[in-house]
Short mmCIF file of the C-alpha atoms (twelve columns), coordinates in Angstrom:
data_MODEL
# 
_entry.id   MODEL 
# 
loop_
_atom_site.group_PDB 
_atom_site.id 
_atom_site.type_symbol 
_atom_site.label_atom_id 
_atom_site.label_alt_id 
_atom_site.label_comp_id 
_atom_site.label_asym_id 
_atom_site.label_seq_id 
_atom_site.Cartn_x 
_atom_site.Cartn_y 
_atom_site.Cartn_z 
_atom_site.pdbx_PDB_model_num 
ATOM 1   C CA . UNK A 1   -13.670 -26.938 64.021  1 
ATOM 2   C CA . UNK A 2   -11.278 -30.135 64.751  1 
ATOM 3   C CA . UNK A 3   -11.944 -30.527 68.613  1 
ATOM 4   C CA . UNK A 4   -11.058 -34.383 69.808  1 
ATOM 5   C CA . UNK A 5   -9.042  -35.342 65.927  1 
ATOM 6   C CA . UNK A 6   -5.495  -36.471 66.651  1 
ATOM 7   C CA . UNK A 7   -2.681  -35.221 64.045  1 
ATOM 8   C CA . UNK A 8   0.169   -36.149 62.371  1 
ATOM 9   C CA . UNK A 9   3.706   -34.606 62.513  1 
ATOM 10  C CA . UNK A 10  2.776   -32.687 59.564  1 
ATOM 11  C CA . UNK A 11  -0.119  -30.771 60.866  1 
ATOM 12  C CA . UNK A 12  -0.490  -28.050 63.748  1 
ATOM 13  C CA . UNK A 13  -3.840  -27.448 65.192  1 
ATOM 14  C CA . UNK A 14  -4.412  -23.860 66.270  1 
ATOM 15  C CA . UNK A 15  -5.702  -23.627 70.053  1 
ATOM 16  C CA . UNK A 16  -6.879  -20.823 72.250  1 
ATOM 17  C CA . UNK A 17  -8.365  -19.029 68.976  1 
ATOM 18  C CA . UNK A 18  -9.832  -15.361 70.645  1 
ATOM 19  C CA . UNK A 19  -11.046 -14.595 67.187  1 
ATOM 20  C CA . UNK A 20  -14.063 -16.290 65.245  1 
ATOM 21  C CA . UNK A 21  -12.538 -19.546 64.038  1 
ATOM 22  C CA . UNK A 22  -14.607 -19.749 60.499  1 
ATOM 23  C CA . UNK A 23  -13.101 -16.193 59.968  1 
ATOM 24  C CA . UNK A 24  -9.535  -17.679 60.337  1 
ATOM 25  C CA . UNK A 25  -9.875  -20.472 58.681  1 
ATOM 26  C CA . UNK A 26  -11.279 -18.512 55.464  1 
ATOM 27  C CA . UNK A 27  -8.438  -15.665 56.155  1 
ATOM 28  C CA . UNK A 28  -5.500  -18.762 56.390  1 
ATOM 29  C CA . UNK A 29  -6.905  -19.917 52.966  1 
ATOM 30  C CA . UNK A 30  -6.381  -16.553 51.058  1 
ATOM 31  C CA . UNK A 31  -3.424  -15.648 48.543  1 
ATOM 32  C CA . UNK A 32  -2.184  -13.085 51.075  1 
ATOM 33  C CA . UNK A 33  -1.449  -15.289 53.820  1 
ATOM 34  C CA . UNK A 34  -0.713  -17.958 51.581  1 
ATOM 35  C CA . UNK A 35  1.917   -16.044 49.842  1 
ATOM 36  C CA . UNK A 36  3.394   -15.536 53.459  1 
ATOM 37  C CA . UNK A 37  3.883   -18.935 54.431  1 
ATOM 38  C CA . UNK A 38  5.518   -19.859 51.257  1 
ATOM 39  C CA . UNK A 39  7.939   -17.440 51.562  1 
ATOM 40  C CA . UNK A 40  8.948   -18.614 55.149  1 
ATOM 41  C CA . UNK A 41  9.063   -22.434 54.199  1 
ATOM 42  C CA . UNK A 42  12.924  -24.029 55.341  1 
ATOM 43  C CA . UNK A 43  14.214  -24.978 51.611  1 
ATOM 44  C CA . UNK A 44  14.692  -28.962 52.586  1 
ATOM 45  C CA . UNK A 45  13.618  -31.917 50.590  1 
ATOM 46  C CA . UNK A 46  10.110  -31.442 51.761  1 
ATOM 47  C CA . UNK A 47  9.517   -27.669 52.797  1 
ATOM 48  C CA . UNK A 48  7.802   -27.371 55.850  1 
ATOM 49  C CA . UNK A 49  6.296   -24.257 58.001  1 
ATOM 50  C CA . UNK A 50  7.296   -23.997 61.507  1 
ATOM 51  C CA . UNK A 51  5.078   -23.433 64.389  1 
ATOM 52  C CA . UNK A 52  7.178   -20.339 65.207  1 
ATOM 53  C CA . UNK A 53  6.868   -19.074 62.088  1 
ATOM 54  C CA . UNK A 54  3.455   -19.775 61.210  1 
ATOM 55  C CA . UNK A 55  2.018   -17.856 65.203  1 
ATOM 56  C CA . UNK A 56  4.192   -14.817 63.229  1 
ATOM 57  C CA . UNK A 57  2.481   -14.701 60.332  1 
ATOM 58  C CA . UNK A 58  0.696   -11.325 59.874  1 
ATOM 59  C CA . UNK A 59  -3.448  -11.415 58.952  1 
ATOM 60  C CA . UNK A 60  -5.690  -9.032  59.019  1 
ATOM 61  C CA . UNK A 61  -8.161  -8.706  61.864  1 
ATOM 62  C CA . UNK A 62  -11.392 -6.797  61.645  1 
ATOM 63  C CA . UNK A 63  -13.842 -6.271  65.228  1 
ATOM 64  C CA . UNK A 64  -16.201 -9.885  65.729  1 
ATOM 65  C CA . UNK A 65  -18.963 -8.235  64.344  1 
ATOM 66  C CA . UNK A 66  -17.387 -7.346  61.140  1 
ATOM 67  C CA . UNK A 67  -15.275 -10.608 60.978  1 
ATOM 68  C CA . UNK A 68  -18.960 -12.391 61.275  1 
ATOM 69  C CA . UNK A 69  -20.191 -10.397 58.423  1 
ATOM 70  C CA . UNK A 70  -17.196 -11.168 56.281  1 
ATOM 71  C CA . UNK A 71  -17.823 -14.793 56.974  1 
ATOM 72  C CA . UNK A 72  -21.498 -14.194 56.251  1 
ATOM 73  C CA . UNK A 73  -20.999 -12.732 52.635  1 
ATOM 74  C CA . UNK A 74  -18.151 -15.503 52.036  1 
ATOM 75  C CA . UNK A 75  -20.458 -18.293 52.134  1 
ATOM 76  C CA . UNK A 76  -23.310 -16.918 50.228  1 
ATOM 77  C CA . UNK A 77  -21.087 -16.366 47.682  1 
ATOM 78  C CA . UNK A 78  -19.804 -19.841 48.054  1 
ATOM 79  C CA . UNK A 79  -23.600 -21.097 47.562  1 
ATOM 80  C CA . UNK A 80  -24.133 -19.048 44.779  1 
ATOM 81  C CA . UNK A 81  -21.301 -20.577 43.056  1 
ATOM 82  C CA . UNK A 82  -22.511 -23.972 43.677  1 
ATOM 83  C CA . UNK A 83  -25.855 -22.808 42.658  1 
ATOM 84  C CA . UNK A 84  -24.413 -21.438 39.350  1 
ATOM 85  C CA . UNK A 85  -21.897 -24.831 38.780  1 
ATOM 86  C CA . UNK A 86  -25.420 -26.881 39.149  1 
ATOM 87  C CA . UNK A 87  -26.755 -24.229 37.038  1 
ATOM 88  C CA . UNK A 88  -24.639 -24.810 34.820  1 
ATOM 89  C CA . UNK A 89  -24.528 -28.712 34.364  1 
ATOM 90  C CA . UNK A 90  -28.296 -28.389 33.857  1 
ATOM 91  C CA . UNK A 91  -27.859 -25.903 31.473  1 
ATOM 92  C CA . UNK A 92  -24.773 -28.350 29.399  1 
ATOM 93  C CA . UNK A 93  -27.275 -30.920 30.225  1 
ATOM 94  C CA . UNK A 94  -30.294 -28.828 28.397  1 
ATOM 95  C CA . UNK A 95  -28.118 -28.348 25.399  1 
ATOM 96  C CA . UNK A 96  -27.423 -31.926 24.518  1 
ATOM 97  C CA . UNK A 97  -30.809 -32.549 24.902  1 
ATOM 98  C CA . UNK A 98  -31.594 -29.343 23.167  1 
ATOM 99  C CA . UNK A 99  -28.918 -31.523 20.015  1 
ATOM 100 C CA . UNK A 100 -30.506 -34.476 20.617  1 
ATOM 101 C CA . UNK A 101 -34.324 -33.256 19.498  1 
ATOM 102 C CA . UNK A 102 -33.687 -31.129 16.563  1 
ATOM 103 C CA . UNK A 103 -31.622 -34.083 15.136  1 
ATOM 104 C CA . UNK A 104 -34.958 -36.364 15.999  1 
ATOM 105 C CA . UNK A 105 -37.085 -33.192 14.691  1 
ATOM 106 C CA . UNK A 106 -34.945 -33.207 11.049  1 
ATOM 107 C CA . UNK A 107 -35.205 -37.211 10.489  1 
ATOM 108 C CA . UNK A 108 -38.846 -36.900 10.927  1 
ATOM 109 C CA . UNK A 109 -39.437 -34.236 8.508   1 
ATOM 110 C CA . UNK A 110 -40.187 -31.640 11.292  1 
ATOM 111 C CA . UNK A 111 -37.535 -29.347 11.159  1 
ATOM 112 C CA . UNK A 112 -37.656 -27.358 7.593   1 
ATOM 113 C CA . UNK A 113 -40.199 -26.979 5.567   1 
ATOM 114 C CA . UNK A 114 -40.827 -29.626 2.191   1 
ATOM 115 C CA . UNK A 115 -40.890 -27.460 -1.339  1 
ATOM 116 C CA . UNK A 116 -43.557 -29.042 -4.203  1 
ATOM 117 C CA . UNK A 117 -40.872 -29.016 -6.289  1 
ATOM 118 C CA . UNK A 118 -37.906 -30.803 -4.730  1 
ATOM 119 C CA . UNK A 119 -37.592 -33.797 -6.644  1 
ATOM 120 C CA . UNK A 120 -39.092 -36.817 -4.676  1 
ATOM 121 C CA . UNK A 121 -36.948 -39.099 -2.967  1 
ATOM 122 C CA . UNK A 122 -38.073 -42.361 -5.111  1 
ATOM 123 C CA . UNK A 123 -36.429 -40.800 -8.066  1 
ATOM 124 C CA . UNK A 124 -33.325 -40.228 -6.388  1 
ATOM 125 C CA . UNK A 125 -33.404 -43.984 -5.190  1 
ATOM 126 C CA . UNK A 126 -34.417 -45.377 -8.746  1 
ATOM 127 C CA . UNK A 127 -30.771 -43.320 -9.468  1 
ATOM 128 C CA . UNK A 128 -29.072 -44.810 -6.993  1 
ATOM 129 C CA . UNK A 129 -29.805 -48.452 -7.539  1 
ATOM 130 C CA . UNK A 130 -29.660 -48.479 -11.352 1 
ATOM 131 C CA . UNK A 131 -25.873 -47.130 -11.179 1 
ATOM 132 C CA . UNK A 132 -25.857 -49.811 -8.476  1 
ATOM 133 C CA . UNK A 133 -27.006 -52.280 -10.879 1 
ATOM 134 C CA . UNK A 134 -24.533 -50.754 -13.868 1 
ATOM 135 C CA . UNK A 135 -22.122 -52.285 -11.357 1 
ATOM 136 C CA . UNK A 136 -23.085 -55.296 -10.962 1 
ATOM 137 C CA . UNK A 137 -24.284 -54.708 -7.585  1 
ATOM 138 C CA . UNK A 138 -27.949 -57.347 -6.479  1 
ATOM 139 C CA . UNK A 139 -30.468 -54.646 -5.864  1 
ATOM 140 C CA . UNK A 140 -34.110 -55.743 -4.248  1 
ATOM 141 C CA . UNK A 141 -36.961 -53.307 -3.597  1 
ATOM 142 C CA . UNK A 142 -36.892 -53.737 -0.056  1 
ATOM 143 C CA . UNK A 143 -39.767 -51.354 0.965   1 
ATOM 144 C CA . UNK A 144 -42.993 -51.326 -0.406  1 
ATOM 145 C CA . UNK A 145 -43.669 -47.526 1.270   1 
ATOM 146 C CA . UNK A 146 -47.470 -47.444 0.666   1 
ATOM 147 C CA . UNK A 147 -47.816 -48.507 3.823   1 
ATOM 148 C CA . UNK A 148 -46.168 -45.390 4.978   1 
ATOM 149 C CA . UNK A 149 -48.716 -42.840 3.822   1 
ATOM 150 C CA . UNK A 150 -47.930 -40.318 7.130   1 
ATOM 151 C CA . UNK A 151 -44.884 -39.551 5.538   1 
ATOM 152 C CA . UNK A 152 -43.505 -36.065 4.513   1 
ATOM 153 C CA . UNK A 153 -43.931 -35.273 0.750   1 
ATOM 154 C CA . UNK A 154 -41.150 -36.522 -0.991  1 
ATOM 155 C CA . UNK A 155 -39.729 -39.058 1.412   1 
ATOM 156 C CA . UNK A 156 -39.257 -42.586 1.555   1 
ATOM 157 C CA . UNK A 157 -38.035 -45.430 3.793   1 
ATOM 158 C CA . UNK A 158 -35.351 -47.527 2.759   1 
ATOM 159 C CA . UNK A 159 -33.078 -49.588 3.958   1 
ATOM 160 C CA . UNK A 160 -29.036 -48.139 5.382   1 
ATOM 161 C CA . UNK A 161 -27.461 -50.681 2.563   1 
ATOM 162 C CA . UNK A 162 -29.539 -49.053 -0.377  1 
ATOM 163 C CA . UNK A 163 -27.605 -45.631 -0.322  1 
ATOM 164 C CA . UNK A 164 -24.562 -46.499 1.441   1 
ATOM 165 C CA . UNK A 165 -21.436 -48.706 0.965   1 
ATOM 166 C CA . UNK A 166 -19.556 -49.771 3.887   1 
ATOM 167 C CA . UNK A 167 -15.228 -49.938 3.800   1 
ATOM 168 C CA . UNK A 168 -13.826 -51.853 6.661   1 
ATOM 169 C CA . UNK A 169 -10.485 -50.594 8.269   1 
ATOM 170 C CA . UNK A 170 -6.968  -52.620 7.666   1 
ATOM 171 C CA . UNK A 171 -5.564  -54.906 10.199  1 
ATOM 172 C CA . UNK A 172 -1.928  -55.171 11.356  1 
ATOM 173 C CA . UNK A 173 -0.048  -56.143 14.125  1 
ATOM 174 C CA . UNK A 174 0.288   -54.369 17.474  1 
ATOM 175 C CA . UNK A 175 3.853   -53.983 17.128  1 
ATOM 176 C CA . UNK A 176 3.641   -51.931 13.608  1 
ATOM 177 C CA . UNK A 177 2.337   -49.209 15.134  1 
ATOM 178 C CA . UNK A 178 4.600   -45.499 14.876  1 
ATOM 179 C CA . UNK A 179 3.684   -42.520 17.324  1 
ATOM 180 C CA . UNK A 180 5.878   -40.224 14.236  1 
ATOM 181 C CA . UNK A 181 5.680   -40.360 10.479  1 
ATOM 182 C CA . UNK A 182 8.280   -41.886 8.463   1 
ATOM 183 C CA . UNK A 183 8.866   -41.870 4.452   1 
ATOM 184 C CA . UNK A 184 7.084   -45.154 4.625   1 
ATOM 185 C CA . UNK A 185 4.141   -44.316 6.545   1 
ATOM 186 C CA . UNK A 186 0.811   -43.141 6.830   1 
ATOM 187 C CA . UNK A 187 -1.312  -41.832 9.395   1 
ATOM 188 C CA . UNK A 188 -4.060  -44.304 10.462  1 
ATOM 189 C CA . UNK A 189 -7.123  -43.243 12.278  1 
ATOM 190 C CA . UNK A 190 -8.383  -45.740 15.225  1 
ATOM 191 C CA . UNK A 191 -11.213 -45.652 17.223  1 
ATOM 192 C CA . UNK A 192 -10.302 -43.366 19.771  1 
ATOM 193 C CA . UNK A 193 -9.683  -40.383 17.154  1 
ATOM 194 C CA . UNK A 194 -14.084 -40.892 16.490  1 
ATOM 195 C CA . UNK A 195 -15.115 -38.393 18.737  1 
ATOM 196 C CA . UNK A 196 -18.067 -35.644 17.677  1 
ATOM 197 C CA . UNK A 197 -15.350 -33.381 15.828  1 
ATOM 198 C CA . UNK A 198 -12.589 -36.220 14.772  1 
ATOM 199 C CA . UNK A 199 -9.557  -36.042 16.552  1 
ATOM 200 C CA . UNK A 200 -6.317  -36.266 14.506  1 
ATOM 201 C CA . UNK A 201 -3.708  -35.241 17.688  1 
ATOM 202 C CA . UNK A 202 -2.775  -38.549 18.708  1 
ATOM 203 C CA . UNK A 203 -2.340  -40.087 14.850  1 
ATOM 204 C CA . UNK A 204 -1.064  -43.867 15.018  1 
ATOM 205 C CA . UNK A 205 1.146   -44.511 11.418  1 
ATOM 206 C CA . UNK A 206 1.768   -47.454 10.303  1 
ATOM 207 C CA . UNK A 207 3.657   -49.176 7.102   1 
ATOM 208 C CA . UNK A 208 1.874   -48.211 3.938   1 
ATOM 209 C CA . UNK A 209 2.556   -51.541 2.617   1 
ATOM 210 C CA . UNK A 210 -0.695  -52.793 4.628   1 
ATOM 211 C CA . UNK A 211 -3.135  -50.550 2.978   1 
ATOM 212 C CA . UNK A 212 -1.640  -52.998 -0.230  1 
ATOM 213 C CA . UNK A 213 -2.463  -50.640 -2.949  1 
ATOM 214 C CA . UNK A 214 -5.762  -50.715 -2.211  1 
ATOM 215 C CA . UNK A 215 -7.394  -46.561 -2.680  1 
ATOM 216 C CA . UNK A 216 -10.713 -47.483 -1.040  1 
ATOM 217 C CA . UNK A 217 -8.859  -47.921 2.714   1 
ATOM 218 C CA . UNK A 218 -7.740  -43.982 2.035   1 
ATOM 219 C CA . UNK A 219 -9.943  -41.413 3.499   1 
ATOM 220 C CA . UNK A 220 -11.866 -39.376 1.239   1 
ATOM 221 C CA . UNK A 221 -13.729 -35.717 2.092   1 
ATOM 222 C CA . UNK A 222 -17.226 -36.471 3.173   1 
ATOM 223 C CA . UNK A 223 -16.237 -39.800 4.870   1 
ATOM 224 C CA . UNK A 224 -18.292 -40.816 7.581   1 
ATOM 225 C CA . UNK A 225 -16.361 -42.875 10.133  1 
ATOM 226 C CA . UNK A 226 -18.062 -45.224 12.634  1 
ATOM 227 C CA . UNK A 227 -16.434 -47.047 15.834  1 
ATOM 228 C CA . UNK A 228 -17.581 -50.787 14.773  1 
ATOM 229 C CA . UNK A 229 -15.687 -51.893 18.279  1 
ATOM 230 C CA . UNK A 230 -15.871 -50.475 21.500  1 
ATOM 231 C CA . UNK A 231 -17.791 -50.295 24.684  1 
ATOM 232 C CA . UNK A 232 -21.451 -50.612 24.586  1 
ATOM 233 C CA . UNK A 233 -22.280 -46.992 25.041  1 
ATOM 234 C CA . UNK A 234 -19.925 -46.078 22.525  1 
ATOM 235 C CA . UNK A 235 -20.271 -47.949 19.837  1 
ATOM 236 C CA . UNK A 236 -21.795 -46.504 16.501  1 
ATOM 237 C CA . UNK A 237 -20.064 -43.648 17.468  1 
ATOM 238 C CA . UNK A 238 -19.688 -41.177 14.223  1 
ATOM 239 C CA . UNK A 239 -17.160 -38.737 13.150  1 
ATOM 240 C CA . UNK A 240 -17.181 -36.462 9.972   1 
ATOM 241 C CA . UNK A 241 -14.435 -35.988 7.598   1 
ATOM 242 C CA . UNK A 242 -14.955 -32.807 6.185   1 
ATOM 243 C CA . UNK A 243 -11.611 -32.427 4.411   1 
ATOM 244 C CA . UNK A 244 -8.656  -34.718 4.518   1 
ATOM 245 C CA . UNK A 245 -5.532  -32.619 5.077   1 
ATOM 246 C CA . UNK A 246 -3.054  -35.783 4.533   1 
ATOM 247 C CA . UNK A 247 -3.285  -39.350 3.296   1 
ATOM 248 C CA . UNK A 248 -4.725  -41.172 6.098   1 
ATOM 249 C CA . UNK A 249 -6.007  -44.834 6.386   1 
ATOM 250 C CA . UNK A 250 -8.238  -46.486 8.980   1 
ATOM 251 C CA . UNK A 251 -8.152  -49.295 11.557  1 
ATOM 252 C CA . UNK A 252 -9.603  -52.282 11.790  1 
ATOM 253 C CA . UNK A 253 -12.381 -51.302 14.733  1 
ATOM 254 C CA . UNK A 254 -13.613 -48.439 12.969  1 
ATOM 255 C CA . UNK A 255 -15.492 -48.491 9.292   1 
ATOM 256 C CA . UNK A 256 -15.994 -46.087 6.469   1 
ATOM 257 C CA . UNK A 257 -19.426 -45.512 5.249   1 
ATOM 258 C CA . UNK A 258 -19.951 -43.709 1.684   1 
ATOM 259 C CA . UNK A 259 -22.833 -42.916 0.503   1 
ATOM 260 C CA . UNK A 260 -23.931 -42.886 -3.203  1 
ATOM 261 C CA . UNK A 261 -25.772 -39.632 -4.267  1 
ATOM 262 C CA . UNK A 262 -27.464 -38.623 -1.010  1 
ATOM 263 C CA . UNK A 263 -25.818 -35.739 0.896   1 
ATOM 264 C CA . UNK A 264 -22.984 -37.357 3.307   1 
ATOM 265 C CA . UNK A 265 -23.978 -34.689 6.054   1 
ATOM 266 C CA . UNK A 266 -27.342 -35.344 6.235   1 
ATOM 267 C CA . UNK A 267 -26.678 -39.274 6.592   1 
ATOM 268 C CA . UNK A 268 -23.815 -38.365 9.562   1 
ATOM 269 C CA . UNK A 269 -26.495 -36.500 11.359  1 
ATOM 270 C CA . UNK A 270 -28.876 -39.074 11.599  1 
ATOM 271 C CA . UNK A 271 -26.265 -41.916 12.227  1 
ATOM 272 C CA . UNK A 272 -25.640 -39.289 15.302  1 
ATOM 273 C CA . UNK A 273 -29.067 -39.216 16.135  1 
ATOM 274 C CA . UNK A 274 -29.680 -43.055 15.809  1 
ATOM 275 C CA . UNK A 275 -26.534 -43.300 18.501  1 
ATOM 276 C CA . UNK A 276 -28.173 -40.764 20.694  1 
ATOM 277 C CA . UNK A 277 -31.176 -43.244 21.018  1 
ATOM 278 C CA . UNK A 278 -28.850 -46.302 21.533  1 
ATOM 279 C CA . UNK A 279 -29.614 -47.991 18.130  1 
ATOM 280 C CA . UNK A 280 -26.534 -49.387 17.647  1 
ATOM 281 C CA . UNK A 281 -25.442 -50.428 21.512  1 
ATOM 282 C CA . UNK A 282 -28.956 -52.156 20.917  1 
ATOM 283 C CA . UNK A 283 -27.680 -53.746 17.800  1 
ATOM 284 C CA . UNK A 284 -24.346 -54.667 18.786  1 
ATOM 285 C CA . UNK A 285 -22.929 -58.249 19.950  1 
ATOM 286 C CA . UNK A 286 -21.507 -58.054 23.159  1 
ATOM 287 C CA . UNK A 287 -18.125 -59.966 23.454  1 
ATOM 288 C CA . UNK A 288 -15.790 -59.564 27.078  1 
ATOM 289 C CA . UNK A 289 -15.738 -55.935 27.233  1 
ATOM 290 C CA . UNK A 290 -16.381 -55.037 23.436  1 
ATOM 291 C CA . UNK A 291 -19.465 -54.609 21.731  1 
ATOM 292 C CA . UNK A 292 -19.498 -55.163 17.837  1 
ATOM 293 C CA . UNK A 293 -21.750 -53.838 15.582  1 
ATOM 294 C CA . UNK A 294 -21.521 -55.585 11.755  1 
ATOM 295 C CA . UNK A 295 -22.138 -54.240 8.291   1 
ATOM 296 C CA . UNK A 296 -25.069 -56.651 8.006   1 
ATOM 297 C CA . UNK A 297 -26.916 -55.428 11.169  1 
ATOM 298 C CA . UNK A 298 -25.899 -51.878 10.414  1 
ATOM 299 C CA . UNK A 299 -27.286 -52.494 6.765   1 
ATOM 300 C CA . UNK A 300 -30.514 -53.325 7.680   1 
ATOM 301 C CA . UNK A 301 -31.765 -50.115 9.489   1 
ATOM 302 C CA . UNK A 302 -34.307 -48.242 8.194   1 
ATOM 303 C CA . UNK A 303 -34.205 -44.835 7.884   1 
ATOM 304 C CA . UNK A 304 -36.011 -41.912 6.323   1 
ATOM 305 C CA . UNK A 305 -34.898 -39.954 3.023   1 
ATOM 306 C CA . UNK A 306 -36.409 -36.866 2.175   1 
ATOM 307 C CA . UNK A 307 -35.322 -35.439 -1.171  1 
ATOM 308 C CA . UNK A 308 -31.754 -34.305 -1.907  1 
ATOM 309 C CA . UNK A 309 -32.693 -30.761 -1.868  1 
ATOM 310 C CA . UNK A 310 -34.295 -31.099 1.826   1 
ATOM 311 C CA . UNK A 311 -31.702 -32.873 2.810   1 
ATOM 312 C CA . UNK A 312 -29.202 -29.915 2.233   1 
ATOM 313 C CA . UNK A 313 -31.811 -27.612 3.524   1 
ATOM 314 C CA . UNK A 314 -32.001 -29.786 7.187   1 
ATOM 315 C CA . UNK A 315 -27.929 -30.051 6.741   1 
ATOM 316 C CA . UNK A 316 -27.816 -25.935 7.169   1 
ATOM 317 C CA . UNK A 317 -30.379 -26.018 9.655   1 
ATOM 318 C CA . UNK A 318 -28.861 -28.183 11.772  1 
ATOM 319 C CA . UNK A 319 -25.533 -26.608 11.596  1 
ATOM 320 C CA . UNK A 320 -26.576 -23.291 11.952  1 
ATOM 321 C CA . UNK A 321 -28.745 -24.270 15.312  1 
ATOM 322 C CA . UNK A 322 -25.600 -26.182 16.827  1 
ATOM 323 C CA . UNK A 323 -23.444 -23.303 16.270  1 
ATOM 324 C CA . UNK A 324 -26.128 -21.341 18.329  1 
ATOM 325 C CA . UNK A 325 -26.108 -23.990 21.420  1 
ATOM 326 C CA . UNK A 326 -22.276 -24.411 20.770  1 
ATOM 327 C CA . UNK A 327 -21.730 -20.426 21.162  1 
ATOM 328 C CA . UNK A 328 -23.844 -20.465 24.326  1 
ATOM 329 C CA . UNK A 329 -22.144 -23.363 26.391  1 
ATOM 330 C CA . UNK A 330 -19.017 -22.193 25.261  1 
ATOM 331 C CA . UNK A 331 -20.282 -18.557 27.101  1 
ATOM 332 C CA . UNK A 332 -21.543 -20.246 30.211  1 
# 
């Protein structure tokens, strides 16, 4: 298979082969011969196999014809493992497409059915802005949606900033980072913990003393975190926090985003979906090798709101479908 290559000390080529040379190659590769040359290596700093003992090595011979049919059946099986691996990616590749259209299908009102008697969505804003306004929050009607009359029953269009607030991480210094936690600390999350399920393995803790008192840079259940630094194709990046099992903070590259009376879940899913369509690298200012994406640009998306009932229904919907795709990747 090597005719005319030139060698090194540390390889032998075989010469004079009598026997089909694909056959020996396969049979040199198995465990059982394997196995054999390990146990015949000189114990030195680097083992190595002699040439003496390597032409003693026992393997198994069959006639030509049958070692040609062994060789045969060896690589069809070999393509019909690269068949399946392709198989495979296309099928991984199917399900995050699969993801990526029944979170466009539930923004757009496609994926459950509306009920007549969900309270509209306009209510639940005219909720929203008057506690807004109880605290002393500016509020402006920005939408007039009758010029939206292909929407679903019930929904509206509003703006991100109407029915969320936004909580930017805490800054510190490199060096008052911990990899363990101390009496003083507390675990921080960072941008590299927002992945689809959020990662809390590699915590960074830091000196509580920078969070200064303040309760709104504490993680709450229902949190939605968002990488607000990172590379273009990441940022906007979401995680979930469905319950917080210790007092954690955040950094200052990621943000918090609460929302005020509108189902947390249903907003996370279609901050993923906005992602998935590259909203935010879109968005983003692009610095060296960082992009940024600010609460005023974030803010100012649009997005659909179907009533809170709906909402819960698409939340379920969505869930239960993922689990569905996640149950048959995790089979392939």
């Amino acid at each position: 298979m090597f005719d005319g290559m030139n060698l090194t000390e540390n390889a032998v080529k075989l010469t004079s082969i009598s026997i089909d040379k694909i056959y020996l190659m396969y049979c040199i590769s198995t465990q059982f011969v394997q196995e054999r040359f390990i146990s015949r290596f000189h114990q030195v700093a680097q083992p190595k196999l002699s040439i003496e003992t390597s032409l003693k090595t026992i393997i198994p011979i069959p006639s030509l014809s049958e070692q040609k049919r062994i060789v045969s059946i060896i690589e069809d099986a070999f393509t019909i493992i690269d068949n399946l691996e392709e198989n495979k990616q296309s099928l991984e590749q199917v399900i995050k497409q699969s993801k990526s259209k029944v979170l466009d299908l539930a923004i757009r009102g496609k994926l459950v059915l509306q009920d007549s008697n969900d309270e509209p969505a306009s209510i639940l804003l005219e909720r929203i802005r008057a506690e807004q306004k109880k605290a002393g929050k500016k509020v402006e009607n920005t939408f007039d949606n009758s010029h939206y009359p292909e929407l679903p029953r019930g929904w509206i269009i509003a703006q991100l900033s109407d029915i969320c607030v936004y909580e930017r991480g805490i800054t510190f210094p490199s060096s008052a980072k911990q990899m363990s936690k101390s009496c003083d600390s507390i675990a921080c999350v960072r941008t590299a913990n927002v992945q689809e399920i959020l990662e809390l393995d590699d915590l960074w803790y830091i000196d509580k003393k920078y969070i200064k008192n303040n309760s709104t840079k504490l993680l709450r259940d229902g949190d939605i975190i968002m990488s607000t630094a990172n590379s273009r194709e990441l940022v906007g990046k979401t995680s979930y926090v469905e319950t917080v099992q210790q007092e954690m903070t955040f950094g200052g590259f990621v943000m918090v985003i609460r929302t005020q009376q509108i189902d947390s879940k249903y907003i996370f899913y279609l901050l993923r979906s906005m992602f998935g369509k590259g909203l935010f690298a879109n968005g983003s200012t692009q610095t060296t090798n960082i992009a940024n994406i600010n609460t005023v640009v974030l803010g100012n998306f649009s997005i659909l709101i179907p009533p809170l009932e709906e909402q819960k229904r698409i939340v379920k919907k969505i869930e239960t479908t993922f689990q569905i795709l996640d149950s048959i990747q995790n089979n392939i």
